[in-house]
C-alpha positions in Angstrom: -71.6 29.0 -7.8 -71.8 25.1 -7.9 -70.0 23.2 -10.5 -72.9 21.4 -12.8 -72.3 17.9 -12.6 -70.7 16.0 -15.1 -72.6 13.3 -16.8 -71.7 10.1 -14.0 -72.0 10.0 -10.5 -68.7 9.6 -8.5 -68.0 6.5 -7.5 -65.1 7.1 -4.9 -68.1 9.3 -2.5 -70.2 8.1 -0.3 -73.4 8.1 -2.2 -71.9 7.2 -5.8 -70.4 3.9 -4.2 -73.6 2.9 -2.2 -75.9 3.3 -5.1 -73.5 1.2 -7.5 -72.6 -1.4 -4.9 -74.9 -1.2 -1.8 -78.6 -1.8 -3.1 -80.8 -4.3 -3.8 -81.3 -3.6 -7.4 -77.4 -3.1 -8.2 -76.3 -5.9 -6.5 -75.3 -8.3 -9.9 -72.4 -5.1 -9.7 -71.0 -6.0 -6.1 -71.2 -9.7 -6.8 -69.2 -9.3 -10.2 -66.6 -6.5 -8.3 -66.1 -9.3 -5.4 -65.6 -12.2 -8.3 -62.7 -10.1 -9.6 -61.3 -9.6 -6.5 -61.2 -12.6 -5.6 -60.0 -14.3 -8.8 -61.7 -17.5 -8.4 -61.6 -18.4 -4.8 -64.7 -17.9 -4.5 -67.2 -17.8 -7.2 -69.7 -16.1 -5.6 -73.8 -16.4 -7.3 -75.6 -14.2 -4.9 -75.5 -12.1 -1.9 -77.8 -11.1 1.0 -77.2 -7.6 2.1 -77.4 -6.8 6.0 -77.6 -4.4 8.3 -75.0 -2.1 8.5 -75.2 -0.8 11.9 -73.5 -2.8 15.5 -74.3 -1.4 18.2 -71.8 -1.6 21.1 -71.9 -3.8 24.0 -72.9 -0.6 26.0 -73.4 3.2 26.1 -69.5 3.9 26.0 -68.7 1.3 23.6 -68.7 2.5 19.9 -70.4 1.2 17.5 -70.2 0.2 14.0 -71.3 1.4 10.5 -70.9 0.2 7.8 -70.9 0.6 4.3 -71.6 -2.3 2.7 -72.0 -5.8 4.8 -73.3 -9.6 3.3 -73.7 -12.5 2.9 -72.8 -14.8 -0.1 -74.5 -18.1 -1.0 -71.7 -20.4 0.3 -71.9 -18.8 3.5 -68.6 -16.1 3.4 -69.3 -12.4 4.9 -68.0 -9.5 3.0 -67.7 -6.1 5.0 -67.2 -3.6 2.4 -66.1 -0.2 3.1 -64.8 3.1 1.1 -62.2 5.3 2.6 -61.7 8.9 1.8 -59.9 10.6 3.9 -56.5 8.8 5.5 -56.2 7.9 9.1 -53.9 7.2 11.1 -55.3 3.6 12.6 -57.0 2.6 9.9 -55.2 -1.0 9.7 -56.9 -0.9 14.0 -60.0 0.5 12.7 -60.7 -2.7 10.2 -59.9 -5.0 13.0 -62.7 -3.3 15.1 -65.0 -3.6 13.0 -64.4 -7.3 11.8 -64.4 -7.9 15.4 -67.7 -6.3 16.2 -69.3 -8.1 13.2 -67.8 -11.4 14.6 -68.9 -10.7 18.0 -72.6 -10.4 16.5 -72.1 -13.3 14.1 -71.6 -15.5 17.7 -74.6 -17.1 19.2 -75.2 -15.5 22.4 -74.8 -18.8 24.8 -74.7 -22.4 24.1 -70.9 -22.3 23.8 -70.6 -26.3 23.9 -73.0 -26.8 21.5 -71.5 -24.1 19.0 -67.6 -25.1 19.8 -66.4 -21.4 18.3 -66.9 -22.3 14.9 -66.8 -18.9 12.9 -67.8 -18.3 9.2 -65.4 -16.2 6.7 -65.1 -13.1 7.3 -63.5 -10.7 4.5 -63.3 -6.5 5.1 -62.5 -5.4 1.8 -61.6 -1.1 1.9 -61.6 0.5 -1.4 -59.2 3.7 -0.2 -58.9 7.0 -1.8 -57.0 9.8 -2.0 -54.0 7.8 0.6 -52.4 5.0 0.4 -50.1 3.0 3.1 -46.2 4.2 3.2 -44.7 0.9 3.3 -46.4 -0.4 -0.3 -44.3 -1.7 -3.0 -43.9 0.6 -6.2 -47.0 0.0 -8.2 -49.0 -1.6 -5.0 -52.6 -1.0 -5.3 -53.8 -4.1 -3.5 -52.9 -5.6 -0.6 -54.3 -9.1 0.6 -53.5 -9.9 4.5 -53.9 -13.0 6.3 -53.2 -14.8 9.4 -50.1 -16.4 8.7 -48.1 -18.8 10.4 -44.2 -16.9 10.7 -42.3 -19.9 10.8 -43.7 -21.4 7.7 -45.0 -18.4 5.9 -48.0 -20.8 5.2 -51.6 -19.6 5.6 -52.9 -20.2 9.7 -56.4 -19.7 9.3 -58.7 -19.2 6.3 -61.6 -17.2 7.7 -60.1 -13.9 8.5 -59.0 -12.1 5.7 -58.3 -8.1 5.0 -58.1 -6.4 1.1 -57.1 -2.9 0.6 -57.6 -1.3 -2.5 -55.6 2.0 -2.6 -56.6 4.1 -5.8 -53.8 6.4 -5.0 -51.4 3.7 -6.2 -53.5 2.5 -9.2 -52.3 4.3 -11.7 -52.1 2.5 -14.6 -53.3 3.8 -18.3 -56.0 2.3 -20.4 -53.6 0.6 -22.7 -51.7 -1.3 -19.5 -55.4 -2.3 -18.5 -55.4 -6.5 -18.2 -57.6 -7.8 -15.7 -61.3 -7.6 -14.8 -60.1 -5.9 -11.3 -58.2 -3.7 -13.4 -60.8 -2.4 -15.3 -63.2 -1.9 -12.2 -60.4 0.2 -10.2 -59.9 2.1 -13.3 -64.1 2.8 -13.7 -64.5 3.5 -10.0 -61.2 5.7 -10.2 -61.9 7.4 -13.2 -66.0 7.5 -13.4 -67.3 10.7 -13.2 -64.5 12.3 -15.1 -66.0 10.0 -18.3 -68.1 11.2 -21.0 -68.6 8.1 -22.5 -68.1 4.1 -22.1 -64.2 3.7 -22.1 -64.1 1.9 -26.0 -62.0 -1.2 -24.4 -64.0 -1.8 -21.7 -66.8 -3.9 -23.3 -68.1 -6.5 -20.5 -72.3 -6.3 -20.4 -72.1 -5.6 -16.0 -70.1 -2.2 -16.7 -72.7 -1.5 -19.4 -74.7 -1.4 -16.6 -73.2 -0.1 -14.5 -72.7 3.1 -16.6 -76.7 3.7 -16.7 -76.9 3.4 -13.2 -74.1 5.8 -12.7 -76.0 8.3 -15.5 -76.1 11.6 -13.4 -79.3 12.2 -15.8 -81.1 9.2 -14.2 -81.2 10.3 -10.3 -84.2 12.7 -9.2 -83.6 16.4 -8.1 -83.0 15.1 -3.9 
């Protein structure tokens, strides 16, 4: 017999996190998740969704789908994915696919006119259910760059990777402090709630709690 859903979708599935994050009419809750991650370094006002599938270069190339890909309104690229299961390559895997997307991004010809100059480019995974072995006690994100190793300074701005690893967030409501905080703790925690957590009280999760309303989805 199937378990009767409880009274929230789960956000750490496939279809719980597109349908908070990944549509047109929720997307005021992927712009307010990227503000938090980003903590000011960009304050991003809209985004333009695109398509989520690359094809390869050819038949025996593989292509690319995503979960979530746009556009912000300063111009910065966002590939968003969710991660259940763990594998093996995964750090690989994000670099094929934010090489894909770049290799689409390029103009096809006119190299001299277009001198390689590439947008930013951010792959943000929320992971679940595994986390990388060589974290830090407590780790739950993990911001990489290209970094120069002499210096330890930042090399080049426009390539950037996030992981999110809800298997190493696991911090009670009381120990709850920052806006990222609280959406790692709803996404984590969403479809075991019966009820708007009392001490998060921000109007987007308000929101975001009637989307996620198991009640408000059709039968399909």
């Amino acid at each position: 017999m199937l378990t009767p859903p409880g009274k929230y979708i789960d956000a750490t599935s496939d279809f719980g996190f597109k349908r908070l994050f990944g549509c047109e009419p929720n997307k005021p809750l992927l712009i307010a998740f990227l503000n938090d991650i980003f903590i000011g370094k960009h304050k991003i006002k809209d985004v333009v969704f695109l398509k989520n599938e690359h094809q390869g270069e050819d038949k025996n190339t593989a292509k690319v789908i995503l979960d979530i890909s746009c556009v912000d309104d300063q111009g910065n690229y966002f590939l968003v994915e969710l991660q259940c299961t763990d594998q093996k390559f995964f750090k690989d895997r994000c670099l094929y696919y934010s090489s894909r997307f770049i290799s689409d991004l390029a103009p096809k010809g006119g190299v001299d006119l277009w001198k390689y100059e590439l947008p930013p480019l951010y792959v943000i995974a929320v992971m679940d259910r595994f986390s990388f072995e060589d974290n830090f006690p407590g780790q739950y994100i993990r911001r990489v760059s290209l970094m120069d190793n002499e210096t330890g300074k930042e090399f080049n701005h426009k390539l950037g990777f996030i992981y999110i690893q809800l298997d190493a967030f696991d911090k009670a409501k009381e120990d709850i402090k920052t806006g990222l905080e609280q959406w790692l703790f709803v996404i984590k925690h969403l479809s075991k709630f019966v009820d708007i957590p009392t001490f998060i009280k921000r109007p987007i999760f308000k929101r975001l709690f009637k989307i996620a309303e198991v009640a408000a989805l059709t039968k399909e």
